[in-house]
C-alpha positions as a printed Julia matrix, in Angstrom:
100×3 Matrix{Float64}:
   0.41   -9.17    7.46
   0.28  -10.89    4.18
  -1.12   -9.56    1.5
  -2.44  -11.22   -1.77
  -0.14  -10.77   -4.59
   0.2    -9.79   -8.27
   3.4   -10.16  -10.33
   4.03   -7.57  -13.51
   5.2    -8.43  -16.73
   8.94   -8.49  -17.17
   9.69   -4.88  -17.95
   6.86   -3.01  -16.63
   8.67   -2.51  -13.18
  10.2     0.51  -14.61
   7.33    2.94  -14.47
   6.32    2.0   -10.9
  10.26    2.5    -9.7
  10.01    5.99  -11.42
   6.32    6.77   -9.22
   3.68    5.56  -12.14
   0.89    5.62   -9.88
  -1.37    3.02  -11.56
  -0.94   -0.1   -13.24
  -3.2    -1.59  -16.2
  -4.35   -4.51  -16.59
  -2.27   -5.37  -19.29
   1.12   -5.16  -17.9
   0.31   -8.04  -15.11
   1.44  -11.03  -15.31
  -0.67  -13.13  -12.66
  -2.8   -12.46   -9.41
  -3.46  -14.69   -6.72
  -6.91  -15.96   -6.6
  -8.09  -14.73   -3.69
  -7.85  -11.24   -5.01
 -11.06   -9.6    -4.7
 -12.03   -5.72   -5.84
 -11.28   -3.52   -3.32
  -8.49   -5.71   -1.51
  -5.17   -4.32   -1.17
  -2.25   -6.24   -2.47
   1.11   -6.51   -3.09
   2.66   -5.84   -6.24
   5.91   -8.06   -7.62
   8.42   -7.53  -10.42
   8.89  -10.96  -12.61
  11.42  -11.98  -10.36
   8.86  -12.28   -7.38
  10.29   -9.41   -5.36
   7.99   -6.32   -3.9
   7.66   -3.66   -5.79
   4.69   -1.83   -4.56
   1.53   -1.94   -2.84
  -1.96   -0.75   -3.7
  -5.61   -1.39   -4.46
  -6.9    -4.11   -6.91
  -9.72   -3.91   -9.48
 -10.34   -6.9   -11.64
 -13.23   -5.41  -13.13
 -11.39   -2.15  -14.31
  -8.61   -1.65  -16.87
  -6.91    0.34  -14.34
  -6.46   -2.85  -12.52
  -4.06   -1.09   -9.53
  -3.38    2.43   -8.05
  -0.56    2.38   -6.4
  -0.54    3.35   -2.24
   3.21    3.39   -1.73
   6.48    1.55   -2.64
   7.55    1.63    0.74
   7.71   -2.38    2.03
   6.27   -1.87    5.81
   3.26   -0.84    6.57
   2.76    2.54    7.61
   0.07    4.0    10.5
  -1.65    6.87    9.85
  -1.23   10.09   10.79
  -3.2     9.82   13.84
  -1.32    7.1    15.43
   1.98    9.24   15.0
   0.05   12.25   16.56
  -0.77   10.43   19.71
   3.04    9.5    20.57
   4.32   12.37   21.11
   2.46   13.56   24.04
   2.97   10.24   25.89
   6.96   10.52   25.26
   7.12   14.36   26.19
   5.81   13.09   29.43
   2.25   14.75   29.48
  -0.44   12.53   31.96
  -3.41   11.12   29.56
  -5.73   13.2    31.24
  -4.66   16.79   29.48
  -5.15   14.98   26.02
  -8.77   13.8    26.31
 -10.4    16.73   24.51
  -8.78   18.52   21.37
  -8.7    21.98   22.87
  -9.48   20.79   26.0
């Protein structure tokens, strides 16, 4: 899935590599124009390559917090929860209830 994208300043990659969690409005460079508040989107260094992902606020001077740095998506915790039954070889029917 593609995700709209903003691009930092050149420089300003540094504190999201180190784990700065949120990024002001004044170190990005550009953002896509379908960006709206609340969408999630892609963050790039000034040489166009990901650097992080995380929710967008035009309206805000804290214009992104950061979700990860990670490049795939991730599922939740839920979706990891519900493998491992089905791989240990349990039927669907002893995990209908949770303490069934």
């Amino acid at each position: 899935m593609d995700y709209p994208k903003v691009c930092l300043r050149r420089g300003e990659e540094a504190g999201v590599l180190k784990g700065q969690k949120l990024i002001y409005d004044n170190e990005l460079d550009w953002a896509d124009d379908i960006c709206t508040d609340g969408c999630v989107v892609d963050v790039l260094d000034s040489r166009q390559r990901f650097v992080a992902r995380g929710f967008f606020n035009a309206r805000s001077k804290l214009t992104v917090r950061v979700l990860t740095r990670r490049a795939e998506a991730r599922r939740g915790r839920r979706g990891r929860r519900w493998a491992f039954p089905t791989r240990a070889g349990w039927s669907s029917a002893s995990r209908t209830g949770c303490r069934g």
